[in-house]
C-alpha positions as CSV (number, residue, x, y, z in Angstrom):
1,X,-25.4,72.0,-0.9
2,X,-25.0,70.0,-4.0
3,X,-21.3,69.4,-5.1
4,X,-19.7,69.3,-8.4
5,X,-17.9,66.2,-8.1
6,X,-17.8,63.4,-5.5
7,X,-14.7,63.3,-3.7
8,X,-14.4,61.2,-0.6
9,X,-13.4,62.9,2.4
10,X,-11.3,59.6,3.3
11,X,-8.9,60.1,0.2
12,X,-8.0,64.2,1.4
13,X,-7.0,62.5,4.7
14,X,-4.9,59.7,3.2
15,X,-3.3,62.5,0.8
16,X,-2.6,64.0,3.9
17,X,-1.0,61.2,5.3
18,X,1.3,60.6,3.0
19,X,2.3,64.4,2.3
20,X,3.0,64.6,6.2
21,X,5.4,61.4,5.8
22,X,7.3,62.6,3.2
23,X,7.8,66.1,4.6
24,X,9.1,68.7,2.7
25,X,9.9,72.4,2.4
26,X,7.1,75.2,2.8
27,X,5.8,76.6,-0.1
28,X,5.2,80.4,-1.1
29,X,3.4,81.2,1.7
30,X,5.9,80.0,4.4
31,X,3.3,77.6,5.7
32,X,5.5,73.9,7.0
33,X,3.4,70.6,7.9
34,X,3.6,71.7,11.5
35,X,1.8,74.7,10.9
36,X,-1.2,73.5,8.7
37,X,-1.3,70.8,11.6
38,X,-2.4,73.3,13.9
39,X,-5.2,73.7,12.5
40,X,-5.8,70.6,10.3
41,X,-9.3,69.8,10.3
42,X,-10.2,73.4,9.1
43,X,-7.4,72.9,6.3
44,X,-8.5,69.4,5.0
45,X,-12.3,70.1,5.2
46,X,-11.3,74.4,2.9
47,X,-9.1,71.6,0.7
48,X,-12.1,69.1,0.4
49,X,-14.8,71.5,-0.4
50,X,-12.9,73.7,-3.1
51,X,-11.8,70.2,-4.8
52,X,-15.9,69.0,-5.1
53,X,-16.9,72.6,-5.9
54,X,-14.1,73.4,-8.6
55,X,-13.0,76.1,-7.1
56,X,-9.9,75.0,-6.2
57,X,-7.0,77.3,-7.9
58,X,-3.4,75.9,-7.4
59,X,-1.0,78.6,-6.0
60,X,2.2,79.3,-7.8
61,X,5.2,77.3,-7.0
62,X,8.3,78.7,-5.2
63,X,11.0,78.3,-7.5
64,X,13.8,76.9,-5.5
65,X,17.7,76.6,-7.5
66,X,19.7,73.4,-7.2
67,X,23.2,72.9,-7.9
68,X,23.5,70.0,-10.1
69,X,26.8,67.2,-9.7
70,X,27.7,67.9,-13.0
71,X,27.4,71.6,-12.7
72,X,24.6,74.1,-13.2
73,X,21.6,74.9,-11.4
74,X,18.3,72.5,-11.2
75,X,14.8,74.7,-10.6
76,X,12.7,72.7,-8.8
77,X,9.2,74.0,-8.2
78,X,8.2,73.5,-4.9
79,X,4.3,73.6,-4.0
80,X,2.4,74.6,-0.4
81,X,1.5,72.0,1.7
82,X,-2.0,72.9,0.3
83,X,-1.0,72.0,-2.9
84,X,0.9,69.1,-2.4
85,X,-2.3,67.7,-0.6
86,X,-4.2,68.5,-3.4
87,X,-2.2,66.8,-5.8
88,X,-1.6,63.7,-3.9
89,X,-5.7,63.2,-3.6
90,X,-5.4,63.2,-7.7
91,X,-2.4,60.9,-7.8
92,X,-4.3,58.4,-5.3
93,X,-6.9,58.1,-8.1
94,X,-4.5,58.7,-11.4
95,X,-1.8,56.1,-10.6
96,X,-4.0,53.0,-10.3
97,X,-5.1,54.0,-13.5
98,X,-1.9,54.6,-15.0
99,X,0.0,52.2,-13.3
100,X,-0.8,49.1,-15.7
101,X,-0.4,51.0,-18.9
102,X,3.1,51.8,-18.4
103,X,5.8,49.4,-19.9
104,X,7.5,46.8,-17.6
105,X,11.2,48.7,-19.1
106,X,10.2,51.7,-16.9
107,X,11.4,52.2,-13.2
108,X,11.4,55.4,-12.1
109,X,8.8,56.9,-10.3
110,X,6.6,53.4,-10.1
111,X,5.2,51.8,-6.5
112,X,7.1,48.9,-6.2
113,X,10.0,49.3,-8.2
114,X,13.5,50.4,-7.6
115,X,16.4,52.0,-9.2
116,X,18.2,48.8,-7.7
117,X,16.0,46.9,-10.1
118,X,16.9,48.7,-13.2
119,X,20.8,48.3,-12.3
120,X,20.0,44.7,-12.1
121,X,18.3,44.5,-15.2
122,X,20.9,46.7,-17.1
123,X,23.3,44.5,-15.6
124,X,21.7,41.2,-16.8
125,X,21.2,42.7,-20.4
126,X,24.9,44.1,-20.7
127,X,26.1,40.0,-20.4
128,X,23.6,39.2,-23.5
129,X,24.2,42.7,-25.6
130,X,27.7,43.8,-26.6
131,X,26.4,47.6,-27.6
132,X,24.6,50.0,-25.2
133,X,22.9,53.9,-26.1
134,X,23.5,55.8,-23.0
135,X,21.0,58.5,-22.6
136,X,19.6,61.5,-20.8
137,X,16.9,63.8,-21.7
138,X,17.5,67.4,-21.5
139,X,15.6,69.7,-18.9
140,X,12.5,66.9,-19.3
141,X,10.1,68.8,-17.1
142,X,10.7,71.9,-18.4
143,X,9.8,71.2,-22.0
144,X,6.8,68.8,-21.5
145,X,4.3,69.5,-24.7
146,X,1.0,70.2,-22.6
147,X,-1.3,69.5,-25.4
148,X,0.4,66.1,-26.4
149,X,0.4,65.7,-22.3
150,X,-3.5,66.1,-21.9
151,X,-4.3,64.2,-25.0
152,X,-2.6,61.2,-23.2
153,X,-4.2,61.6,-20.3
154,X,-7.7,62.1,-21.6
155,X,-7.1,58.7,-23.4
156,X,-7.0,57.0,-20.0
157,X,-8.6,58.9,-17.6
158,X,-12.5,60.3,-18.0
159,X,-12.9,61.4,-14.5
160,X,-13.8,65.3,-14.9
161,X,-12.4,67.4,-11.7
162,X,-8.8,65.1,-12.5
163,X,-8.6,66.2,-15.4
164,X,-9.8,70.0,-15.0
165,X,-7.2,70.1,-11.9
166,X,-4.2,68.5,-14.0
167,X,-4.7,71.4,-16.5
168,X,-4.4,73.8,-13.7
169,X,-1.2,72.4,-12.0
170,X,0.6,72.2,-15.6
171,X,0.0,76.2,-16.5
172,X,0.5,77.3,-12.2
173,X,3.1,80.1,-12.6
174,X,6.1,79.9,-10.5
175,X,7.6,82.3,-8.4
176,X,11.0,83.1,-7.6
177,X,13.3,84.4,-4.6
178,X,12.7,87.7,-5.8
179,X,9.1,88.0,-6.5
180,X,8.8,87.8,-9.8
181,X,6.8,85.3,-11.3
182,X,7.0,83.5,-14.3
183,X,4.1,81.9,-16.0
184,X,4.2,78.2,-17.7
185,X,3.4,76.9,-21.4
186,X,5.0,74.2,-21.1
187,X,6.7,71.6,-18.7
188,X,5.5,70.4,-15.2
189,X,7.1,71.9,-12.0
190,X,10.2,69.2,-10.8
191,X,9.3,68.8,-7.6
192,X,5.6,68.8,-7.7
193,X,3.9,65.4,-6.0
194,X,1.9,64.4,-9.7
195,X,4.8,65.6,-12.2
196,X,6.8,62.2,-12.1
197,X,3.6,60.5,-12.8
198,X,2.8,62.9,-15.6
199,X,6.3,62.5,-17.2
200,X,6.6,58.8,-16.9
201,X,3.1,58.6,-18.9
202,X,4.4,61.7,-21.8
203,X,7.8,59.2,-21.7
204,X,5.4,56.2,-21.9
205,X,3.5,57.6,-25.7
206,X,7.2,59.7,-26.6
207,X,9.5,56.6,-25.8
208,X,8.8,53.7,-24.0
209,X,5.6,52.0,-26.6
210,X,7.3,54.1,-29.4
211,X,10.5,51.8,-28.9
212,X,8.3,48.7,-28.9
213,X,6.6,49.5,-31.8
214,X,9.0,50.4,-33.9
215,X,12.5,49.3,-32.3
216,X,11.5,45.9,-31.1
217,X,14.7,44.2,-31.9
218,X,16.5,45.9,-29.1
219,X,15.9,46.3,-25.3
220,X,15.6,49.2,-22.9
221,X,15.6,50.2,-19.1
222,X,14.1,54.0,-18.3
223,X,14.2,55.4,-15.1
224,X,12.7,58.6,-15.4
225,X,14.6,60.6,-17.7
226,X,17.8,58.6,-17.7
227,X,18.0,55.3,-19.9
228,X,19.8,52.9,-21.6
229,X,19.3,50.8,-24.6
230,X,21.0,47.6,-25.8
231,X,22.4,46.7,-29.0
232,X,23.5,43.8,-30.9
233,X,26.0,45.8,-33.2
234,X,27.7,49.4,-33.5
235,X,26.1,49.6,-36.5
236,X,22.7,49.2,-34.8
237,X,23.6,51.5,-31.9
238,X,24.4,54.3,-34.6
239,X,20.9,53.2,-36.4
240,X,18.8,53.3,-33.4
241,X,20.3,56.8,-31.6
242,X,19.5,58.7,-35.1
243,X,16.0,57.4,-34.7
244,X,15.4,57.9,-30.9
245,X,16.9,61.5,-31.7
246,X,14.4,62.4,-34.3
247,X,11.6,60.4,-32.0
248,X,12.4,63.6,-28.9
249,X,12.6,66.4,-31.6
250,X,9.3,65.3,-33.0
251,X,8.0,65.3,-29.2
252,X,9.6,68.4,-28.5
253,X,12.3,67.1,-26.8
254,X,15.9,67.2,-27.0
255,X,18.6,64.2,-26.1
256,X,21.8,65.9,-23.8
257,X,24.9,65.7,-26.3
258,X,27.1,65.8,-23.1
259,X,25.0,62.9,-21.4
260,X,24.3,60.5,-24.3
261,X,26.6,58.4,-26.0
262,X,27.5,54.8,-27.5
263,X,29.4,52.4,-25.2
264,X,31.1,48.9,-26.3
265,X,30.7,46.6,-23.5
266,X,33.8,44.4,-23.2
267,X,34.6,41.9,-21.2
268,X,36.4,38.6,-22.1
269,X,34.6,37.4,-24.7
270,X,34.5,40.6,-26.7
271,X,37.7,41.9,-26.8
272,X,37.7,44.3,-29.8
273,X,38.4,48.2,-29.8
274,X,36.5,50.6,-29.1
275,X,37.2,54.1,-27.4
276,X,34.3,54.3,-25.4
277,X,33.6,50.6,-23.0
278,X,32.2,52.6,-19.7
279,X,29.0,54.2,-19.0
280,X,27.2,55.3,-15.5
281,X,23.5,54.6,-14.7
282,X,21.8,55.3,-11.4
283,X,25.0,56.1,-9.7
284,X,26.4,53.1,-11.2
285,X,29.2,53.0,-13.4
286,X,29.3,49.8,-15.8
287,X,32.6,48.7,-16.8
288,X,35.3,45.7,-17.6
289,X,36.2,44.7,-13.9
290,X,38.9,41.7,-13.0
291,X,36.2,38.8,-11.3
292,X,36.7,35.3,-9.9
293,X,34.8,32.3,-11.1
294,X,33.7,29.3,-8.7
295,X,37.4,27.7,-9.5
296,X,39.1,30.3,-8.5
297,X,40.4,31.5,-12.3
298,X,40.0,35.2,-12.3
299,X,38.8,36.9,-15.8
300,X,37.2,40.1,-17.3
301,X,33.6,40.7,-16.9
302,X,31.6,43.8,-18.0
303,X,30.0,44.9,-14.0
304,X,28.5,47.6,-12.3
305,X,29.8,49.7,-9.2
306,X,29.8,52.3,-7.4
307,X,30.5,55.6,-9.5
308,X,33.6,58.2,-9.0
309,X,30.9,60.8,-8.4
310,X,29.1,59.0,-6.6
311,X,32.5,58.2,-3.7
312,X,33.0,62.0,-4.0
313,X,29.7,63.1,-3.2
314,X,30.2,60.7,-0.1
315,X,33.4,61.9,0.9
316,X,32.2,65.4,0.5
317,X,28.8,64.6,3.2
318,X,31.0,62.7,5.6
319,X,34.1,65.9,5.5
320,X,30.7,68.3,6.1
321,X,29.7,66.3,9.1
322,X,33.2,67.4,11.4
323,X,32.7,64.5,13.2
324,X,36.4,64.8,14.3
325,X,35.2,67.7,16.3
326,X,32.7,66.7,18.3
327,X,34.8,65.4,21.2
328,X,31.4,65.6,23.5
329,X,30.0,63.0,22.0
330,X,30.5,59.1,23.0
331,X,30.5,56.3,20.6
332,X,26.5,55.5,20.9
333,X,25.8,59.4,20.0
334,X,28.0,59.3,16.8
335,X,26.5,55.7,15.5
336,X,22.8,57.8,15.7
337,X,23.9,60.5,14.1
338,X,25.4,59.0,11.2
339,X,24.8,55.6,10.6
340,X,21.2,56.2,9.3
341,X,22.9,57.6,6.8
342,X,25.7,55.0,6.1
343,X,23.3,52.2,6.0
344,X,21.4,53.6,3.1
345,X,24.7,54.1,1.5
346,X,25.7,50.2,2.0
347,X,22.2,48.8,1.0
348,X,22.2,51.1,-2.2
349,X,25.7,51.0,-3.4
350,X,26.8,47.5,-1.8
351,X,24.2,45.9,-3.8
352,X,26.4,45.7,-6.5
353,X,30.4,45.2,-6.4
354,X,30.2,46.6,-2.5
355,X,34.1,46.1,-2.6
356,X,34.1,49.3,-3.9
357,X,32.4,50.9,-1.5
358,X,35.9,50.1,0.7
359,X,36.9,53.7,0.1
360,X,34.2,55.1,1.7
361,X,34.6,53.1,5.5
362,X,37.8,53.9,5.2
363,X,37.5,57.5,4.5
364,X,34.7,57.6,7.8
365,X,37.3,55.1,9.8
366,X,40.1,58.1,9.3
367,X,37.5,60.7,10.6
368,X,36.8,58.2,13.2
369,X,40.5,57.7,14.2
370,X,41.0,61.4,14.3
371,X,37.8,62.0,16.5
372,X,40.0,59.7,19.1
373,X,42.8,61.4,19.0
374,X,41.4,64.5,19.9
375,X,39.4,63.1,22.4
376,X,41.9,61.2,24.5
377,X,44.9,62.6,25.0
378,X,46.8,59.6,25.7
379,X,46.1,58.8,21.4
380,X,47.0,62.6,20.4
381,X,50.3,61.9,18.6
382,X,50.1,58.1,18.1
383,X,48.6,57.8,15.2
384,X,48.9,54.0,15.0
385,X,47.6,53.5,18.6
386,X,44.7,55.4,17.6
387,X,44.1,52.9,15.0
388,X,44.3,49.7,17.3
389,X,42.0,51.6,19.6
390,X,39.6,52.2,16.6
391,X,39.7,47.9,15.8
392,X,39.4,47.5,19.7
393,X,36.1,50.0,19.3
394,X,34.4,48.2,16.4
395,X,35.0,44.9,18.0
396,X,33.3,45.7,21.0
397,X,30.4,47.9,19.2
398,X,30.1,46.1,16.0
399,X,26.2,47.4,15.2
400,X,27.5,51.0,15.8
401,X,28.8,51.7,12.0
402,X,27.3,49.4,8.9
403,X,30.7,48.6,7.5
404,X,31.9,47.7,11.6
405,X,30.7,44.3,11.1
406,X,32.5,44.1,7.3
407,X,36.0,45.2,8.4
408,X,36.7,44.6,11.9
409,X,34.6,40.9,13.3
């Protein structure tokens, strides 16, 4: 039978691939990875054949609330296993297309970019700009403009059954805890596998080429809906946040009043007033910090670290573990448990100022301590031997904790 597009079996398997690698959550029909495994052929060849046919109609999304840090709830929209197949086969063929349109400013969402790099590039531009914008867009995938949306990705994309199945993923209704179901007219589901890629190309037309066309005197770093711009006055930074405002509101979006703000950045060489000099950007919080030159001469430079909320959302997952409990377990068992966990810590937050990350081994060292004492008796109610048996630990096991090797050798 003759199909209505040409779709490459090979691409539904890779899809699958890399849905089965990320893992995930089921969607509204309770159906996990191990599951559709069970009978995967059949479910990639029904997937295949209703992609080339047409016929394929997206499910709704289960509409799953998430605290945020800064309080409130985050809706993410999570899709079946089906689904996210389906929408990783047209993301395999969209991005490649995408992918060298979008400006070299933007890092979120992108194959071979980091949030590391825009920290680095933030940091670079903070030494050569003495004013920053620091902003956030509010609830960005919830007030995505589908017509402006489509019209953007018509201009780059001409392949039929992508297009017909984007429209289809941006109006799927969502359903909730409770069964009811509420339909879309605008956004794209956060959490769905092509709504970064959509966003970052609506950002791309709204933001990014809009800057460079019309701002091109000052610099930017986006990383999905979080950004910052640089400034060479206060006067500019007042000049360019009235425009960038008016810019969302014309694209039906709206800048967070809570989240965006101007920030002086001070450091030795710039030492006037001004009541604002910190800002936070990827979990990075950009401030004057005391640093020592080659010499030795210590001085003021404007730097990134780790963030308060950041070290509290640490402490908070390491107090959750009760690793002082588990008295069963030898030092080999913790290190699996938890240093996974610690190590992406250390590579994402010691990339910058890891000094600061000091708090956190310390924090995990007491827990550690404590763990001892409960489970050797002889270390119960000496709390100092406890920590000498700790030092004694780490010395012998240095790979068993990331920071081990920092501290203790």
């Amino acid at each position: 039978m003759t199909k209505s597009f040409e779709i490459p079996k090979a691409l539904v398997w890779e899809a699958y691939q890399r849905v089965k690698a990320n893992g995930g959550s089921p969607g509204v029909d309770q159906e996990s990875i191990d599951r559709f495994e069970r009978r995967l052929g059949d479910n990639l060849y029904v997937i295949w054949n209703r992609l080339c046919s047409g016929s394929y109609l997206p499910p709704p999304v289960k509409g799953v609330p998430i605290a945020k840090k800064s309080g409130g709830v985050r809706l993410l929209g999570v899709p079946t296993v089906t689904d996210r197949v389906a929408q990783t086969v047209v993301k395999l063929v969209l991005e490649p297309i995408l992918e060298p349109v979008f400006h070299p400013n933007s890092y979120g969402y992108r194959p071979g970019r980091s949030a590391l790099d825009a920290v680095a590039m933030v940091r670079r531009r903070c030494w050569e700009y003495d004013w920053v914008i620091e902003f956030d867009i509010k609830g960005l995938f919830d007030n995505i403009d589908h017509a402006l949306l489509m019209r953007a990705v018509r201009k780059h994309c001409r392949i039929p059954w992508v297009l017909l199945y984007i429209e289809r993923w941006l109006t799927a209704p969502m359903k909730m805890a409770d069964g009811t179901r509420v339909e879309r007219a605008r956004g794209t589901p956060q959490g769905g596998v092509v709504s970064p890629l959509l966003a970052n190309l609506f950002l791309h037309y709204a933001f990014d080429r809009w800057m460079s066309e019309y701002l091109g005197s000052v610099r930017f770093c986006r990383y999905a809906d979080d950004g910052v711009i640089h400034c060479k006055s206060q006067a500019q930074a007042e000049y360019v946040l009235r425009r960038v405002a008016e810019r969302f509101r014309a694209c039906g979006l709206e800048l967070h009043p809570g989240k965006t703000r101007i920030v002086y950045c001070r450091d030795i060489n710039r030492p006037a007033a001004y009541p604002v000099v910190q800002f936070t950007f990827l979990g990075y919080t950009f401030r004057p910090r005391k640093a020592v030159d080659k010499y030795g001469r210590v001085y003021v430079n404007f730097a990134p670290a780790v963030s308060r909320e950041a070290l509290r959302a640490m402490r908070q997952t390491i107090r959750s573990w009760h690793l002082q409990l588990m008295c069963d377990k030898q030092i080999d068992d913790l290190s699996r448990m938890f240093n996974p966990v610690l190590r992406g810590w250390g590579n994402y937050y010691g990339r910058f100022h890891g000094s600061a990350m000091d708090a956190i081994w310390k924090h995990l060292d007491a827990y550690l301590v404590r763990w001892l004492q409960r489970k050797y008796k002889s270390l119960a109610r000496h709390k100092t031997r406890a920590w000498e048996a700790l030092r004694r630990l780490a010395n012998a096991h240095p790979g068993a904790f990331v920071h081990w090797k920092l501290r203790y050798t």
